[in-house]
N, C-alpha and C positions, 0 to 999 in steps of 0.2 A: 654556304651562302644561298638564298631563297635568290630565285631567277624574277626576274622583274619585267614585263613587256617594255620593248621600247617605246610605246604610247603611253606607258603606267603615269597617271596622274594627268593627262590632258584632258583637259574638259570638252572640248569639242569630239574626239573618237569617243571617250564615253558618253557622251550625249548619246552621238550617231550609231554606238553600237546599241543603247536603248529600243532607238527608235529602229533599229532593223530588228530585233529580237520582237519587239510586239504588232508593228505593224501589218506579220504575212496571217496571223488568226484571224487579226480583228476586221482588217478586209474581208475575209472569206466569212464569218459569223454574217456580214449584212449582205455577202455577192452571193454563196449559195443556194440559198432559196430558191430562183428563177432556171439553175443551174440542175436543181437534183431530175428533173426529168430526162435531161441532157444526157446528166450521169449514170442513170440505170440503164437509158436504152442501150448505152453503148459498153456498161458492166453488165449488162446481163443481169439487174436488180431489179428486185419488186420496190414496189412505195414504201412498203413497210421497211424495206433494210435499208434505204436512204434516209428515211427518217431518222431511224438507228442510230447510222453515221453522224448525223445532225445532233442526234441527244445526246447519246454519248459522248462525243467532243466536249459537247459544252458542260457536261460531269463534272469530265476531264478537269475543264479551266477551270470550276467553282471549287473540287476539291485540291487541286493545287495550291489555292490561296493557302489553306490551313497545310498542308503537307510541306510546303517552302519553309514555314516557320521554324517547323518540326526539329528539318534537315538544318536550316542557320543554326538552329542552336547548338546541335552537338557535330557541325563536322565544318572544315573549312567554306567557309563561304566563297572567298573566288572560283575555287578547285569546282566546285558544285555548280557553280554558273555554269562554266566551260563545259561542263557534262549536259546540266539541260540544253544547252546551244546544241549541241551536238547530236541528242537525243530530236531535236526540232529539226535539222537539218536529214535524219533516217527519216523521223515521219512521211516529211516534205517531199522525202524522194518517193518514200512507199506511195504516198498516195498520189503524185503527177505519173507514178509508173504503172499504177495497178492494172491489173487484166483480170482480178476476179474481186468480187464483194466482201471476202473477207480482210485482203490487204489492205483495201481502200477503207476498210472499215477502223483498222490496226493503223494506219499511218493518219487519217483524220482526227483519231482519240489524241494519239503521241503530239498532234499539235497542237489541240485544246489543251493540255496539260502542262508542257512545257510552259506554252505561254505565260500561263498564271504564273506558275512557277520562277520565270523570266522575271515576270512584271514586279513581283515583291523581292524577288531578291537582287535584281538592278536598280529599281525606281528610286527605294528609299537613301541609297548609297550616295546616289545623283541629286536629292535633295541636301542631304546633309553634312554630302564629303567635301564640299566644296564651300570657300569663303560665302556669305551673306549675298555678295554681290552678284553672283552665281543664280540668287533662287527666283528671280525676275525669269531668264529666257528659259529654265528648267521649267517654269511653270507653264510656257507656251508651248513647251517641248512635249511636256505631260500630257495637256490638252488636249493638243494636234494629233498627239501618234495612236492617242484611245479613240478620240470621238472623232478627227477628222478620219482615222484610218476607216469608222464604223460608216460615215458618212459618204466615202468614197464606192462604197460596195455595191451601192443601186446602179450606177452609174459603169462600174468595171463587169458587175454582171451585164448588163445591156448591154456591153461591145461583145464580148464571149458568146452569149445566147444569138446575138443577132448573126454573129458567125457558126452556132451550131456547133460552139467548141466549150470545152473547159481545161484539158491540161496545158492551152499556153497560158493561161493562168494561176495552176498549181507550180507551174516551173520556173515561173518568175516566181513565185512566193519562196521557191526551194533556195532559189538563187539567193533572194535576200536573207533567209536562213543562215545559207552560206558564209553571206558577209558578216550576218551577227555570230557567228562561230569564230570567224577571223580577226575580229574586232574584241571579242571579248580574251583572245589569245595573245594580241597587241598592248592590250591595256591592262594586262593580269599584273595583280601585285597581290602576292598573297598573303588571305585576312583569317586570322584563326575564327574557333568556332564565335559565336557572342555570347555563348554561357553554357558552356560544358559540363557546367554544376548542376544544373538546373534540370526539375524530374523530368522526364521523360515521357509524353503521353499516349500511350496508347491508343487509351479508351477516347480520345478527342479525336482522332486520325481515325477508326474503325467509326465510327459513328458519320464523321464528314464522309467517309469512301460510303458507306452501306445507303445514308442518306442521299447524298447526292446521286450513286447511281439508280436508285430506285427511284427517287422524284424523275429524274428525265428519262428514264426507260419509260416509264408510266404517259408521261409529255410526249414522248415520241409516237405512242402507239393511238391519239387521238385523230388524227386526221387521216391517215390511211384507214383504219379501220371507221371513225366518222359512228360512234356509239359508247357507251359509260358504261362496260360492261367492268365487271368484278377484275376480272385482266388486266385492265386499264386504272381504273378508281384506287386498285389495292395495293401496288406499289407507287402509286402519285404519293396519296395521303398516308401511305408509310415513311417516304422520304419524306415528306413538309415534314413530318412529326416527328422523326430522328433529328433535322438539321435543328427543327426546335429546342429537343431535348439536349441537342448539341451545346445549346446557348444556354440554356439552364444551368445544364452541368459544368459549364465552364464559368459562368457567373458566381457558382457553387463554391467552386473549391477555390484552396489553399493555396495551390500552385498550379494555377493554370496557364494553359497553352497560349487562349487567347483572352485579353487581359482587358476582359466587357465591365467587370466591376467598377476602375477609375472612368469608363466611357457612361457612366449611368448619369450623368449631371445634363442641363438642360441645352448648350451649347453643342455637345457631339449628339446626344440623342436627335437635335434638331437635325444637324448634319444627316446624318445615318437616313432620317426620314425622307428629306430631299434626295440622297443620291437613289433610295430604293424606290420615291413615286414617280421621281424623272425616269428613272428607268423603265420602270413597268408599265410606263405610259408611251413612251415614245419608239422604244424597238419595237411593239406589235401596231401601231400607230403607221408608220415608215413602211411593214409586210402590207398591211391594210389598203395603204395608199398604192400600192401597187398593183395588188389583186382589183381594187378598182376599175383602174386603168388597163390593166393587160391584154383588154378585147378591145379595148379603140386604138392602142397605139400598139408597133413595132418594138420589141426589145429595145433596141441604140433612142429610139425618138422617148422610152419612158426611162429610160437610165439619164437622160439628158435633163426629163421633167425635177429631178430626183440632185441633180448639182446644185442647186441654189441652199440644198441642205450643208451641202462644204464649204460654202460660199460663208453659211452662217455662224459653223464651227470657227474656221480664221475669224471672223471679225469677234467673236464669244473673246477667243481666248488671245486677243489683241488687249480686247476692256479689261481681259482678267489680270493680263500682268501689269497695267495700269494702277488697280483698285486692291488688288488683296493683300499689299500688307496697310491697305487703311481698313477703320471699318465698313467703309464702303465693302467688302468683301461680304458683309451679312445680307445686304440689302441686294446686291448683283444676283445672288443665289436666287430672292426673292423676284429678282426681273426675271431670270434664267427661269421659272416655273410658271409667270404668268405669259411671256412670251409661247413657252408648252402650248400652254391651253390654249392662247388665241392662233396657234398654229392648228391644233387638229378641231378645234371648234369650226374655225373658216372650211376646213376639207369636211367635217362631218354636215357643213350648211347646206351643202350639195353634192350627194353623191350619184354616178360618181363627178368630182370634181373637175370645171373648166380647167382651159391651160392655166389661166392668170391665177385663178384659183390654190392650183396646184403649186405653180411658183413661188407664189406667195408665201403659204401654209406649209410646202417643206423648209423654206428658208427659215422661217420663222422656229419651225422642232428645232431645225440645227444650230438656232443662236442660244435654242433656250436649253438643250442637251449638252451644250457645249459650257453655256453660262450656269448651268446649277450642279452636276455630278464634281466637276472637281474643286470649285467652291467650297463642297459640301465634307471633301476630303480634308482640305484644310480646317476648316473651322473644327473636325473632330480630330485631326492632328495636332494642332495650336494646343487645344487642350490640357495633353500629355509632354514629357520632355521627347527632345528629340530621336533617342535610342528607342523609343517605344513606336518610330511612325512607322517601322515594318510590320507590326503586328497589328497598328490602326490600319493600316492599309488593307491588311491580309482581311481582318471582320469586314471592310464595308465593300470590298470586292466579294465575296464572297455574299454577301447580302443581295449586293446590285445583281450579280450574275444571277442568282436565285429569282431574284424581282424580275428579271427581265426576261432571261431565256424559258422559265417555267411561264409566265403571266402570257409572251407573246403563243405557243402553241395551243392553249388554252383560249382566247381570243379570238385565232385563226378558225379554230373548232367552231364556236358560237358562230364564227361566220359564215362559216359552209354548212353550219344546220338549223340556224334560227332564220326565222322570218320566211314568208313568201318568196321571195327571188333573191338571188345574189346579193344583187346591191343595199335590202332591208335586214339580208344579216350580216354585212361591210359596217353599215351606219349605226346597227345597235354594237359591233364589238368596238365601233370609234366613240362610240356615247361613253364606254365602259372606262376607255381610256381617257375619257375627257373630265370622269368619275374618279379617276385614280389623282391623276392632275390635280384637279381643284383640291379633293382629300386630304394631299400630302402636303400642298401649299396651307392650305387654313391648318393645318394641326403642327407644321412646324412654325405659325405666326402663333398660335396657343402659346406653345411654348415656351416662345420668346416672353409672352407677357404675360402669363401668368407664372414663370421662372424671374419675373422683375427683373428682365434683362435689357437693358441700353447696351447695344452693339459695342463691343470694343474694339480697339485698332492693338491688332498682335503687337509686342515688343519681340524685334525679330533679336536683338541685342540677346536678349534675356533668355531667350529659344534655344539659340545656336552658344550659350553659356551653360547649358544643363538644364534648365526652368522651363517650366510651360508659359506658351508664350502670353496667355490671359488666364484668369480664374475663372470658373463656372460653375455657376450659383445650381444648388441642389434644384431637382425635381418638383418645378409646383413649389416652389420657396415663397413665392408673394404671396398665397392662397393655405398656403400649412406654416405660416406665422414665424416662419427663418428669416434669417436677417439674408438680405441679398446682399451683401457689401463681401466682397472679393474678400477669398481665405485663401492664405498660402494649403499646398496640399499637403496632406498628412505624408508621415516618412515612408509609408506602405502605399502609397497613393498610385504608383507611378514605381512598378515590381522594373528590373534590368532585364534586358532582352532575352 
């Protein structure tokens, strides 16, 4: 007889164990930053090895999207949680315990990686294992533990730094670690593989691991060293061009890992496009605004500037579970990215930026980072049947992560070497973002109308029966003379997990 937790099947401990498995990263991806000078004086590290720690983590989480996949397919899936939990829980400890730069370096990677790992092979179980009536507060659950977690980090670094510490804050992350270990121990009911049959990809995993550690080793080494030498340039633009080749190759074949071919219609590509300009706009946006700030104000009094950004995520994803299973869910995305822009447009009108200014203009990222990325998840979810949202997940995390953790070091760069003074190269890498923003916003309303799309309202009925929950009209369908009138999907449309 298979052992069952005595929490197995409660919706509220698997909520709660979600949200302690993602929440100790994705704090630290946005508290770090103010924190790594902290960390080297007192490891005994140069800029360049905290960088390191920094890039590499965030590898870490991008290649984890595709390597969760991998693992759900051929081996147990509970059993495999409780290992990443556990695996999160070493990192956590290695790195609130470190005494030298390599540990610290070894237990920050182990939590970048988990996490991702965490997030696709808990999230989608949480959407879809539970009744309909379920997918309303999972969807605030979602919102909150990604983006408000990411939103809290300006604010948790500013009490740390103003105290001249960082591991009471690695060891409350350990802590929560802990609890998502215990948690997912509680609620374990064991899930075989979701397709045992199914090839095996190597050459998809060698490619995400080779790509993604060479894109951010290449990201890492921009601002300590502060030059475009061959060093730097040559595993950036190796890694962009593997993850590319990633997508190609996987779009390519027959039986692939990730499952981009049914994602090519005009509805998840819009998606896909919103979660990657929201991102890549607004994590180097959020570093910006602070580097800003850093000589007029006090760590605690600019982590405090930096709360109206949490303030924005709760009320994002208050509207979201309101509006997304109507079509209102298309048009929210679309406030979610004009909101972006009128956020860091107001901070790039003056830099650096008044209080009101700043209040304002973070409040405003955080309604519209909060209102368009998981939006943007749904609408390219909705698309496919249910069983496929771990693998929709897995491609547009893995995009987003790309979008954001490469786009923001790069950015930061521009800003420490363009322009005359500080502040004129703050306000050309916020133009850049405000460049990304508008970009992603006008090419996902393209799409919408030249794809002759009228917003639908998902049939959640239809979803959670095996169906995608709307159809979605081919690429450029009103413009290359397709009929836009909803097709059921082909029987190959929509491959099993």
């Amino acid at each position: 007889m298979t052992w069952k937790g005595p929490l197995a099947g409660r919706y509220p401990a698997v909520a709660a164990m979600v949200v302690a498995a993602l929440v100790p990263y994705l704090v630290l991806s946005a508290a770090l930053d103010p924190l790594l000078p902290i960390i080297a004086q007192q490891l005994g590290m140069s800029a360049g090895e905290t960088r390191l720690a920094e890039g590499l983590a965030n590898a870490g989480y991008a290649l984890g999207t595709v390597l969760s996949v991998q693992l759900a397919l051929h081996l147990p899936q509970r059993r495999m949680l409780s290992l990443y939990a556990t695996i999160l829980v070493i990192g956590s400890v290695l790195a609130a315990a470190a005494t030298a730069p390599a540990v610290f370096i070894v237990g920050h990677v182990l939590q970048g990686l988990c996490t991702s790992l965490l997030l696709i092979a808990a999230v989608p179980p949480l959407v879809t294992g539970f009744p309909p009536g379920r997918l309303r507060p999972t969807a605030v659950i979602l919102n909150l533990s990604i983006f408000g977690a990411v939103a809290l980090g300006p604010l948790i670094a500013g009490i740390q730094a103003d105290a001249h510490a960082w591991r009471p804050l690695f060891w409350v992350i350990a802590g929560i670690a802990v609890v998502a270990l215990l948690l997912s121990l509680l609620t374990f009911q064991d899930v075989p593989p979701a397709d045992p049959t199914s090839t095996r990809s190597p050459v998809a995993v060698a490619l995400a691991a080779a790509g993604c550690v060479a894109a951010f080793y290449g990201a890492s080494r921009l601002l300590p060293h502060r030059s475009l030498d061959a060093a730097t340039l040559a595993p950036l633009l190796a890694g962009v061009a593997l993850i590319a080749i990633l997508m190609f190759q996987q779009y390519r074949s027959r039986h692939p890992l990730l499952i981009l071919r049914p994602l090519a219609s005009t509805l998840p590509v819009a998606g896909i496009v919103v979660a990657m300009s929201a991102a890549a706009a607004s994590v180097p946006a959020i570093a910006l605004t602070g580097i800003a700030l850093r000589d007029r104000y006090p760590p605690l009094h600019l982590g405090l500037l930096h709360l109206p950004e949490f303030a924005g995520t709760v009320i994002a994803a208050i509207v979201f579970a309101k509006v997304f299973t109507t079509r209102a869910l298309h048009y929210f995305a679309l406030v979610g990215l004009l909101s972006l822009i009128a956020g860091v447009a107001l901070i790039v009108s003056g830099v650096p930026p008044n209080t009101i200014r700043t209040l304002i203009g973070t409040g405003l990222i955080g309604i519209g980072l909060g209102a368009s990325v998981t939006p943007a998840l749904f609408i390219a979810g909705f698309t496919l049947r249910n069983v496929a949202l771990q693998r929709v997940f897995a491609i547009i995390e893995l995009l987003r992560a790309a979008a954001a953790f490469l786009v923001a070091p790069i950015l930061l760069y521009v800003a420490a070497t363009v322009g005359s003074t500080p502040a004129a190269g703050v306000r050309t890498a916020l133009w850049v973002c405000l460049g990304v923003a508008a970009g992603g916003t006008l090419l996902a309303f393209a799409l919408y109308v030249l794809g002759g799309v009228r917003p639908p309202s998902p049939s959640l009925q239809r979803w959670f029966g095996g169906e995608p929950a709307w159809d979605s009209p081919p690429l450029l369908a009103a413009v290359r003379g397709h009929s836009t009138k909803p097709q059921p999907p082909s029987a190959g449309a929509n491959p099993p997990p």
